[in-house]
C-alpha positions in Angstrom: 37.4 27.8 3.8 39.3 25.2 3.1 36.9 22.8 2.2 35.7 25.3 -0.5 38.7 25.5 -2.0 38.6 21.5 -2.6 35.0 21.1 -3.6 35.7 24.1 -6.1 39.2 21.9 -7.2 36.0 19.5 -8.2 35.3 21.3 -11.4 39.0 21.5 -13.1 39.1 19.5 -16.0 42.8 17.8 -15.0 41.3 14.3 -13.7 44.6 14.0 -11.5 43.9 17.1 -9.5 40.2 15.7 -9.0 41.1 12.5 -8.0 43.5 13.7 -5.3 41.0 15.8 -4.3 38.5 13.8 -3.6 40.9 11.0 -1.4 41.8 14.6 0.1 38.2 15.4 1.0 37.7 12.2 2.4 41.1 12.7 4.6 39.4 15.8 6.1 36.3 14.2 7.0 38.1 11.7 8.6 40.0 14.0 10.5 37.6 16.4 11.1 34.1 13.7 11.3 32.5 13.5 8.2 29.0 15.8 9.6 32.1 19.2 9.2 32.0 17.8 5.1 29.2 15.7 4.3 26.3 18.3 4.0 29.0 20.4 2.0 29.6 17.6 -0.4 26.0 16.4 -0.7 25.1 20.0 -1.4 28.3 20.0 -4.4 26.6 16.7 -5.6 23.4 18.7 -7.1 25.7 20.8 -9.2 25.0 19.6 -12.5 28.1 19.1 -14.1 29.7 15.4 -14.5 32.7 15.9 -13.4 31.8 17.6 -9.8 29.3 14.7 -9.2 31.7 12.2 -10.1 33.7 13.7 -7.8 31.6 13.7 -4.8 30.3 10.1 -5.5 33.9 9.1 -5.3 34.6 11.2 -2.0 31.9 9.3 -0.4 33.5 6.0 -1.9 36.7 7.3 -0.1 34.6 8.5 2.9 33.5 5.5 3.7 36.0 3.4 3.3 38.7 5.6 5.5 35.4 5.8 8.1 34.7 2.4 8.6 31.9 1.8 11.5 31.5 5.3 12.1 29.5 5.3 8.7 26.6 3.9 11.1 25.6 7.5 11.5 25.6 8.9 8.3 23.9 6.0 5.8 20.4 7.4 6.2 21.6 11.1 5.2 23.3 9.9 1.9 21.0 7.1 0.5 19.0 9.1 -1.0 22.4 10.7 -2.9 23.6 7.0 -3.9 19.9 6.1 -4.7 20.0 8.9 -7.6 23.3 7.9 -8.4 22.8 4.4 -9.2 20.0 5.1 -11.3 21.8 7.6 -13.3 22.5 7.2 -17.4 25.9 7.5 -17.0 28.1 4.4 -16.6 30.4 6.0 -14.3 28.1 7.4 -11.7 26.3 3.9 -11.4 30.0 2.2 -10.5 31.4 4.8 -8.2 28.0 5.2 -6.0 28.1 1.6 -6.6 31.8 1.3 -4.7 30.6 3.7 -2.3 28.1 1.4 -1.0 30.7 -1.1 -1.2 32.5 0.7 1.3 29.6 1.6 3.1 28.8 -2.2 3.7 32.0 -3.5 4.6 32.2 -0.5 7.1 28.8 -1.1 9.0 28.1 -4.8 8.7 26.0 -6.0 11.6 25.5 -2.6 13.0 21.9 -2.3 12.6 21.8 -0.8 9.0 21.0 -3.7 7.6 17.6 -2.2 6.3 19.5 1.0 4.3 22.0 -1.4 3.0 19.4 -3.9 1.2 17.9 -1.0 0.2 20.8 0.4 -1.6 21.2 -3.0 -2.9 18.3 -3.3 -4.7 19.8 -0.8 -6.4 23.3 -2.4 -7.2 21.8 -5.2 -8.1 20.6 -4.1 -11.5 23.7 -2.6 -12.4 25.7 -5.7 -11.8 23.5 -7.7 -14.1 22.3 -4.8 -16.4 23.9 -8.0 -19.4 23.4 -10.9 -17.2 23.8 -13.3 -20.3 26.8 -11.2 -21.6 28.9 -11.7 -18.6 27.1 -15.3 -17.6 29.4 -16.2 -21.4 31.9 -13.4 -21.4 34.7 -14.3 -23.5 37.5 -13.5 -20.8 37.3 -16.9 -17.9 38.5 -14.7 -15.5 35.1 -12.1 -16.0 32.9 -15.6 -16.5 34.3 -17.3 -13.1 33.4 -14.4 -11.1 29.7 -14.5 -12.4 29.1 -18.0 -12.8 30.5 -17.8 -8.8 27.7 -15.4 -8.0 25.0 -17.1 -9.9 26.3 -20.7 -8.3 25.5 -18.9 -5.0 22.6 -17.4 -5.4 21.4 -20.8 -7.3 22.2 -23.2 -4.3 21.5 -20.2 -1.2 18.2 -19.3 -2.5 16.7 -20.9 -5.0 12.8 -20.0 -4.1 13.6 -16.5 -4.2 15.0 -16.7 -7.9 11.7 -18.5 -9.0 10.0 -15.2 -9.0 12.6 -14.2 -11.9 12.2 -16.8 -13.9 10.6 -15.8 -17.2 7.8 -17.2 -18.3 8.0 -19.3 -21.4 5.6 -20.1 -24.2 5.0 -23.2 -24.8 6.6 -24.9 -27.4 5.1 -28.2 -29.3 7.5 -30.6 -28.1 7.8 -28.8 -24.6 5.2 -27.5 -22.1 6.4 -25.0 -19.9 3.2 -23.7 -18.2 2.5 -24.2 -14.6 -1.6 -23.6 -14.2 -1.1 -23.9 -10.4 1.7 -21.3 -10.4 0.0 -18.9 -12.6 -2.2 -17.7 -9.7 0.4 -16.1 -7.9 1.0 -13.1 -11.5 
């Protein structure tokens, strides 16, 4: 009964009263275990009304971040939630299911998830550079550190893995850029 009455506080349109319900939510389930809310709130995500999905996507944020290692048990049950959600067309569903598996991460790190987790990250991944060259040069030095940081990274960490997203470039008349002995491999 009472979780009804906060997944039906989901579809008011005062964004304060949404907000505290859904840390409230998450307070329950980590009270209560999350398996007394979670199939409640997956089943509130396929309500097709922004506002309630939102909400849900930032219980689970909340969820899993109050939850922390006891997430273990419940990644498998709400990828396929997140998954959905990160694909979404609207902005804000992409970056709260993208904190939720945030949370989720931090939570279960080196607990044998690993495989939902990359998963998920395959994901997140896209969203983060959906304008790679936009934020690569954003105006702001504090939004081009971060980036350049993360490229940096993944540039010294792993560079054979970013050769396969290179793109391919025509050749120019000054410049040849094609690889014959690579060009097996497309």
């Amino acid at each position: 009964m009472f979780l009804a009455t906060l997944l039906n506080n989901l579809k008011v349109q005062e964004r304060q009263n949404r907000v505290c319900t859904t840390v409230a939510i998450a307070i329950v389930a980590e009270t209560c275990s999350p398996f007394t809310v979670l199939p409640a709130l997956m089943n509130e995500y396929r309500v097709p009304e922004l506002n309630v999905q939102n909400g849900v996507l930032k219980s689970l944020s909340f969820l899993f971040e109050y939850i922390g290692e006891m997430g273990k048990d419940y990644i498998y049950a709400v990828t396929p939630l997140l998954e959905d959600a990160l694909m979404d067309r609207d902005l804000v569903h992409r970056q709260t299911a993208a904190s939720a598996v945030k949370h989720m991460a931090l939570g279960v790190a080196g607990l044998g998830c690993e495989d939902a987790l990359v998963h998920l990250l395959n994901y997140v991944w896209p969203n983060i550079f959906r304008d790679f060259p936009a934020w690569l040069f954003h105006p702001a030095r504090k939004v081009r550190e971060v980036y350049w940081k993360i490229y940096n990274s993944l540039y010294i960490g792993a560079q054979d893995a970013l050769v396969a997203a290179y793109p391919i470039l025509d050749d120019e008349q000054s410049n040849i850029y094609s690889r014959p002995e690579l060009m097996m491999f497309v």
